[in-house]
Backbone as CSV, one residue per row, in Angstrom:
resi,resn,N_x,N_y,N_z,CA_x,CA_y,CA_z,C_x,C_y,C_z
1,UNK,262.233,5.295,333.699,262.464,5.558,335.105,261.284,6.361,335.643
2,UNK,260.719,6.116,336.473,259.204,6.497,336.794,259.825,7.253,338.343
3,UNK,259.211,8.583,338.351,258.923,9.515,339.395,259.882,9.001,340.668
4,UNK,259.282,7.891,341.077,259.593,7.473,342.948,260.945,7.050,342.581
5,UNK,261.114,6.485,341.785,262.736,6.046,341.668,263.790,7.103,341.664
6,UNK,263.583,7.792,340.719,264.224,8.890,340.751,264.062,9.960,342.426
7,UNK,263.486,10.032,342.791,262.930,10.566,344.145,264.099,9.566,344.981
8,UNK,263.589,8.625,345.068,264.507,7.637,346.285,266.139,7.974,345.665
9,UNK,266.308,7.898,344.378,267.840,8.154,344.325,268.053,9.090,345.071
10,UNK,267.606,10.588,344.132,267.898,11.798,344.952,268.051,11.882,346.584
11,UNK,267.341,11.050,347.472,267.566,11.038,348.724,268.724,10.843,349.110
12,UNK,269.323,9.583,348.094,270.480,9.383,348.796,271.621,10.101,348.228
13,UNK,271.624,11.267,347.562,272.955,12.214,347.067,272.762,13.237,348.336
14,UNK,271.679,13.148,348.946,271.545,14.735,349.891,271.965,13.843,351.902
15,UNK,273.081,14.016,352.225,273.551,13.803,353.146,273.509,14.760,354.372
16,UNK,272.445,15.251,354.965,272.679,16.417,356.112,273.428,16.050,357.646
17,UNK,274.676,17.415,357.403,275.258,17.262,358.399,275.527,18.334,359.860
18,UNK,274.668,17.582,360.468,274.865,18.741,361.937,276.042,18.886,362.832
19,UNK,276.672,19.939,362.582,277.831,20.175,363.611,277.835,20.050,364.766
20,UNK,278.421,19.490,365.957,278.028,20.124,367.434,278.731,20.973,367.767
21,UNK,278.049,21.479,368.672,278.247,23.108,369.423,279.328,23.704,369.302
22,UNK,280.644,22.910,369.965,282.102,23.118,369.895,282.309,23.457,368.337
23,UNK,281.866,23.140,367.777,282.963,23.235,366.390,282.529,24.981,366.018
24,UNK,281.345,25.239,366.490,280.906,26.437,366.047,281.482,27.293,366.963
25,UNK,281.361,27.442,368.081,282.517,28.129,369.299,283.859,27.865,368.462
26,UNK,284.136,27.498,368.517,285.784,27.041,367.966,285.895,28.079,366.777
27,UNK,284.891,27.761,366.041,285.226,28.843,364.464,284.555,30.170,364.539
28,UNK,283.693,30.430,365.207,283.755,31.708,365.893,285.228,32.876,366.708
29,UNK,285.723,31.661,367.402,286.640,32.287,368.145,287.809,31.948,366.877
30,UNK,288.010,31.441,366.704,289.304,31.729,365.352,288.914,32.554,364.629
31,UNK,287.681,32.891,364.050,287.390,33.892,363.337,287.740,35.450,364.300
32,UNK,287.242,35.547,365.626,287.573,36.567,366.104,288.900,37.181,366.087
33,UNK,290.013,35.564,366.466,291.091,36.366,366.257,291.543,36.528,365.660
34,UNK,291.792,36.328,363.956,291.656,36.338,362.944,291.647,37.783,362.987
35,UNK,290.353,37.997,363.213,290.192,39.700,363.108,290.640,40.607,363.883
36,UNK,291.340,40.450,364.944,292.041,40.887,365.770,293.970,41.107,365.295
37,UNK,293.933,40.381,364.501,295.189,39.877,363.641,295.190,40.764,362.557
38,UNK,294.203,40.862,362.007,293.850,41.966,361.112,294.236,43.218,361.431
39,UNK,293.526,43.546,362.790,293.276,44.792,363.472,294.804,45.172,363.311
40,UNK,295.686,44.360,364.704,296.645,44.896,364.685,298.111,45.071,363.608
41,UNK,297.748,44.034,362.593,298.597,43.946,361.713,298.531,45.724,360.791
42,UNK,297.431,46.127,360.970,296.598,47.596,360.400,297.589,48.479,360.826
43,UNK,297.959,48.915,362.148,299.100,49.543,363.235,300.441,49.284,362.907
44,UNK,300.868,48.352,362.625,302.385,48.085,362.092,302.970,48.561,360.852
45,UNK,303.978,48.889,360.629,304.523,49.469,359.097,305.148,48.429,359.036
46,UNK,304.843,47.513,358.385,305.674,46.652,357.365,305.954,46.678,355.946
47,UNK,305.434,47.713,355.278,305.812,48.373,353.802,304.619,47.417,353.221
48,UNK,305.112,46.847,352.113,304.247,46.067,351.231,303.629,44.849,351.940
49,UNK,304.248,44.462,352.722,303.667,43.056,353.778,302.209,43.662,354.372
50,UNK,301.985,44.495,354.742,300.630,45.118,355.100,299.497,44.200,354.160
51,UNK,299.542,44.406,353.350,298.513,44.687,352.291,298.412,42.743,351.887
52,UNK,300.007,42.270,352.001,299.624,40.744,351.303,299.075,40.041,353.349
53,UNK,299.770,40.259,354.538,298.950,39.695,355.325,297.833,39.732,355.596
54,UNK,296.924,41.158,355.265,295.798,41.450,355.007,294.931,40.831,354.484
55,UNK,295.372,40.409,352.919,294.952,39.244,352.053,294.629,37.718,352.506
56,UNK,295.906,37.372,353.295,296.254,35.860,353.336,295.266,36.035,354.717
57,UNK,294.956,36.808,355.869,294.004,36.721,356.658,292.770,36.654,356.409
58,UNK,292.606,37.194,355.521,291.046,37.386,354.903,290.612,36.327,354.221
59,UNK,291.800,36.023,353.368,291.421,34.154,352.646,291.415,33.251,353.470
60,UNK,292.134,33.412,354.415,291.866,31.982,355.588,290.263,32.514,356.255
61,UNK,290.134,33.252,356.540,288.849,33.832,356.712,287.888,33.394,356.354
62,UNK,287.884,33.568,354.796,287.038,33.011,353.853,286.550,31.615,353.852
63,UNK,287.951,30.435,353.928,288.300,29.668,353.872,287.432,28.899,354.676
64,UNK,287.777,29.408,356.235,287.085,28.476,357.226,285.662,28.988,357.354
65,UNK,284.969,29.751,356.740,283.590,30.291,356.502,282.936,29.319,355.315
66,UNK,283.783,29.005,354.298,283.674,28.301,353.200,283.167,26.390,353.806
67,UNK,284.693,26.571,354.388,284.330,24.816,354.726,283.503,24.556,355.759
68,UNK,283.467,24.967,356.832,282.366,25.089,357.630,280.790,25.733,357.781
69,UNK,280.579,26.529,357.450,279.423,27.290,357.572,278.775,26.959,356.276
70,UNK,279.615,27.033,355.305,278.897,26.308,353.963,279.138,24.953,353.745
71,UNK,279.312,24.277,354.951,279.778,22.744,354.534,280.539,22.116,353.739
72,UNK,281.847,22.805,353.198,282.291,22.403,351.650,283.222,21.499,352.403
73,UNK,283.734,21.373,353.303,284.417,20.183,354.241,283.663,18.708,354.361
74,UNK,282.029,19.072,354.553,281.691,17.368,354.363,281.069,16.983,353.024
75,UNK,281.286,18.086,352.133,280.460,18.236,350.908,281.643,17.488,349.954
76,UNK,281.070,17.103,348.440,282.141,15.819,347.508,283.400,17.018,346.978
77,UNK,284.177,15.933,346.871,285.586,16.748,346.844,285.456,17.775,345.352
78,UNK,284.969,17.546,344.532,284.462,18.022,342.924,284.516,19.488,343.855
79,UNK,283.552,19.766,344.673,283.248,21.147,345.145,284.238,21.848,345.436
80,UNK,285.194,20.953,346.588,286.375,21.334,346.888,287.475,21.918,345.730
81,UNK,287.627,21.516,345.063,288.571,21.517,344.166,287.728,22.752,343.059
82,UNK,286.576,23.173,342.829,286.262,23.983,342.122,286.460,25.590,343.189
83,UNK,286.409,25.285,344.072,286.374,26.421,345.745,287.689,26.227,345.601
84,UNK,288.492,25.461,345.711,289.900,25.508,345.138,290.645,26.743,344.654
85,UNK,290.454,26.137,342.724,290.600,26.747,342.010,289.856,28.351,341.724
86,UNK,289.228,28.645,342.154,288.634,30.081,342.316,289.404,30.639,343.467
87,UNK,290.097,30.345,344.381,290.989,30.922,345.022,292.123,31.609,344.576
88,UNK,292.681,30.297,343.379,293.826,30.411,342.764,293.580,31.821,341.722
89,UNK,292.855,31.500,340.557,292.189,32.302,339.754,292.408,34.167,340.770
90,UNK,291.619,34.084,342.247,291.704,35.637,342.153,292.859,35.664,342.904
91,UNK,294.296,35.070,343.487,295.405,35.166,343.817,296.384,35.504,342.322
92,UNK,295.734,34.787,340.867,296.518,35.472,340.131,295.685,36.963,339.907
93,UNK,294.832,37.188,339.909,294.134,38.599,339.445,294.947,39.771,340.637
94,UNK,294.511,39.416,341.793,295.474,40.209,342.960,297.177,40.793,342.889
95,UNK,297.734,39.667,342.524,299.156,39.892,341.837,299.469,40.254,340.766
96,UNK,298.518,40.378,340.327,298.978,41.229,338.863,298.150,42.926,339.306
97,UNK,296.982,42.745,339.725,296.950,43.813,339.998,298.198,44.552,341.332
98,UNK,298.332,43.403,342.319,299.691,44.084,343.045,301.217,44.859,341.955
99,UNK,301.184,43.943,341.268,302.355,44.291,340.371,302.371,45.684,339.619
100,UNK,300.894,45.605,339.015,300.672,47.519,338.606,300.857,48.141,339.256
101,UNK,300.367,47.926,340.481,300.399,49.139,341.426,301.864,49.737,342.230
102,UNK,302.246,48.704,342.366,304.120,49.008,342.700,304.844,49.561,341.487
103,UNK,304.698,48.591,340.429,305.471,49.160,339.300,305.029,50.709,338.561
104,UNK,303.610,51.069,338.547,302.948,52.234,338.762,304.253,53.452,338.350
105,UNK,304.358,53.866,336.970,305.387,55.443,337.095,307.122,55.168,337.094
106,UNK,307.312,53.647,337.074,308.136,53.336,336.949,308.995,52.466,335.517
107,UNK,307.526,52.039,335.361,307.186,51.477,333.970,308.277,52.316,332.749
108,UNK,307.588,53.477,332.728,308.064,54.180,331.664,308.763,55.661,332.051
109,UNK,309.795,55.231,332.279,310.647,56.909,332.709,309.997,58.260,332.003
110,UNK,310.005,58.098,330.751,309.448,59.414,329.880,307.948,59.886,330.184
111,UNK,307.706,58.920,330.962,306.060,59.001,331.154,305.949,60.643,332.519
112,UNK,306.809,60.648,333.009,306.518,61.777,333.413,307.075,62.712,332.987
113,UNK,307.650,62.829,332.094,308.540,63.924,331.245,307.522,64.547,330.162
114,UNK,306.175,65.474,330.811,305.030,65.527,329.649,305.432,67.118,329.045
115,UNK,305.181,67.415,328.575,304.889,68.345,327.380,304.488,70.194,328.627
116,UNK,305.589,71.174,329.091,305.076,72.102,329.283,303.361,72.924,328.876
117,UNK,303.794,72.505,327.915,302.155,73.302,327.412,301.456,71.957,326.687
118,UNK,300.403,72.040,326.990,299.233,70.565,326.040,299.042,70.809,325.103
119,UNK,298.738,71.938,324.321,298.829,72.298,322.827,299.444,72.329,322.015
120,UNK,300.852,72.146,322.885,301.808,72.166,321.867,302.674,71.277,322.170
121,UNK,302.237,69.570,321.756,303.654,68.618,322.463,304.498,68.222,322.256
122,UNK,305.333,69.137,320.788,306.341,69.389,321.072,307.487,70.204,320.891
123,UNK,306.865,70.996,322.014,307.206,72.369,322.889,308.494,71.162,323.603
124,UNK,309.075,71.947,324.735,309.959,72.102,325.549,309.291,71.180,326.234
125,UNK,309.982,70.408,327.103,309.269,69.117,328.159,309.176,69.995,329.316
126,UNK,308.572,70.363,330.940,309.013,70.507,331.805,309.943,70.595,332.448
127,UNK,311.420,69.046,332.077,312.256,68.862,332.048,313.589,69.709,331.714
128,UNK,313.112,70.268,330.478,313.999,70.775,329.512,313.770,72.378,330.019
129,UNK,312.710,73.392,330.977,312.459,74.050,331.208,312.938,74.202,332.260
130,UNK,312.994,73.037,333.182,313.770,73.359,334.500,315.061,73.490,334.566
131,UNK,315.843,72.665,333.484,317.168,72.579,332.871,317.590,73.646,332.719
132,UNK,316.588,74.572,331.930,317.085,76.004,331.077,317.156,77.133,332.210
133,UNK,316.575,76.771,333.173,316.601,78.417,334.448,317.251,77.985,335.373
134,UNK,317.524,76.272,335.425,318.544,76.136,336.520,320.212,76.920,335.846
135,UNK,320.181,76.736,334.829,321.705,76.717,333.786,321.556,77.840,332.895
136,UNK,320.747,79.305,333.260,320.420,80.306,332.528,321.540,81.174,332.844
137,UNK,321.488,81.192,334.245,322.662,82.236,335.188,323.899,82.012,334.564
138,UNK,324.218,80.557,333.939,325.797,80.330,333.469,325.920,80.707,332.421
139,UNK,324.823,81.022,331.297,324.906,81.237,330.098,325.402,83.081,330.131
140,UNK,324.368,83.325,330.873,325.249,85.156,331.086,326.459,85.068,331.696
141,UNK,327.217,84.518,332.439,328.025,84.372,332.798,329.111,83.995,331.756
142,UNK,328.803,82.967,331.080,329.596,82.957,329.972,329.672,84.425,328.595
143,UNK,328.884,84.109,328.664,328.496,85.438,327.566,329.629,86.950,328.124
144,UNK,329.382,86.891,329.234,330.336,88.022,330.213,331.687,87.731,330.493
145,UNK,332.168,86.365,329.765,333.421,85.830,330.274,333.888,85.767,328.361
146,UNK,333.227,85.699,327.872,333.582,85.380,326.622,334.232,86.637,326.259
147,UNK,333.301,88.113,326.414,333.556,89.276,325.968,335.379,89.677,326.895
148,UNK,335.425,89.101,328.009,336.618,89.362,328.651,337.749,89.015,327.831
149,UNK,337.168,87.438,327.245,338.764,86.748,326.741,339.052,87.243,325.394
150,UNK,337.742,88.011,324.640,338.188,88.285,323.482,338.326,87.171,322.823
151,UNK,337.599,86.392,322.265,337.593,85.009,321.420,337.992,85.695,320.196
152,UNK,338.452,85.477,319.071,338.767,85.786,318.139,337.543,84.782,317.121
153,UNK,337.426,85.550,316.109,336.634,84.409,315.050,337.996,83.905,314.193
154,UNK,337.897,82.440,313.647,338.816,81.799,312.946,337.674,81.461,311.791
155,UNK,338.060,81.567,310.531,337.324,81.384,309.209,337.185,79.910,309.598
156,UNK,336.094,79.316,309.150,337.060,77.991,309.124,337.793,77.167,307.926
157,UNK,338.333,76.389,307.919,339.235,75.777,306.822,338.919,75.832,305.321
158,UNK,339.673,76.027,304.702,339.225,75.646,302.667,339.819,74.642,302.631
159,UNK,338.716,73.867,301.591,339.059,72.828,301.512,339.970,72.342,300.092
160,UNK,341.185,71.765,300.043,342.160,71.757,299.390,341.457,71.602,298.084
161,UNK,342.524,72.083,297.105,341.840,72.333,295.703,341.859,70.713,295.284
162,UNK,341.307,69.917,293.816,341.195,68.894,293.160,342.269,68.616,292.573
């Protein structure tokens, strides 16, 4: 296969395509409001919905920046489908990172139950410290109620002979 042949193929894989005017006005102004959608969605408390409309605006974003401005709309579908799948790919990375971040401290109950002192872990938990001065006052209290009733000591039992 000699030089020019190969040359003339290549011509015909490279297809250039000029948009007219409108289409670029058009995706300009969707892009604006787009971002305007953004803006105000920013102002609203919708709890966790914040953060995924945020997302899904920004990927359509992407999206029509992708197929248009980078041509992947008149470009072979192979492209499409690889622009595709890289969507998919960081929609699972996003949700799993969403998922840490909610589940975050919830994971593991004991996980905040750490060790009063770091040198010594295992000392008394925090837990077990707040326990003891909330429920200290009852222990004198008992102690002061005990001496009232006069508890008697009882041996305790022998155990029957063989």
């Amino acid at each position: 296969m000699d030089s020019h042949a190969h040359a003339a193929h290549a011509a015909d894989d490279f297809h250039p395509h000029v948009s007219p005017l409108w289409v670029y006005i058009a995706t300009i102004s969707t892009l604006l409001v787009l971002t305007v959608i953004t803006y105000a969605v920013s102002y609203l408390d919708l709890g966790v919905w914040n953060v995924a409309i945020a997302l899904l605006v920004a990927t359509t974003k992407a999206t029509i920046v992708a197929l248009l401005f980078m041509h992947l709309k008149y470009d072979l579908r192979f492209h499409a489908i690889i622009f595709s799948f890289s969507l998919v790919v960081l929609f699972v990375f996003i949700a799993f990172t969403m998922y840490d971040t909610e589940t975050r401290g919830r994971a593991d109950a004991k996980q905040s139950d750490r060790p009063a002192d770091p040198t010594n872990p295992y000392a008394e938990s925090k837990q077990d410290l707040k326990l003891k001065a909330k429920y200290s006052e009852g222990e004198v209290k008992w102690e002061k109620r005990k001496e009232e009733i006069k508890v008697r000591d009882v041996p305790p039992p022998q155990q029957p002979p063989r």
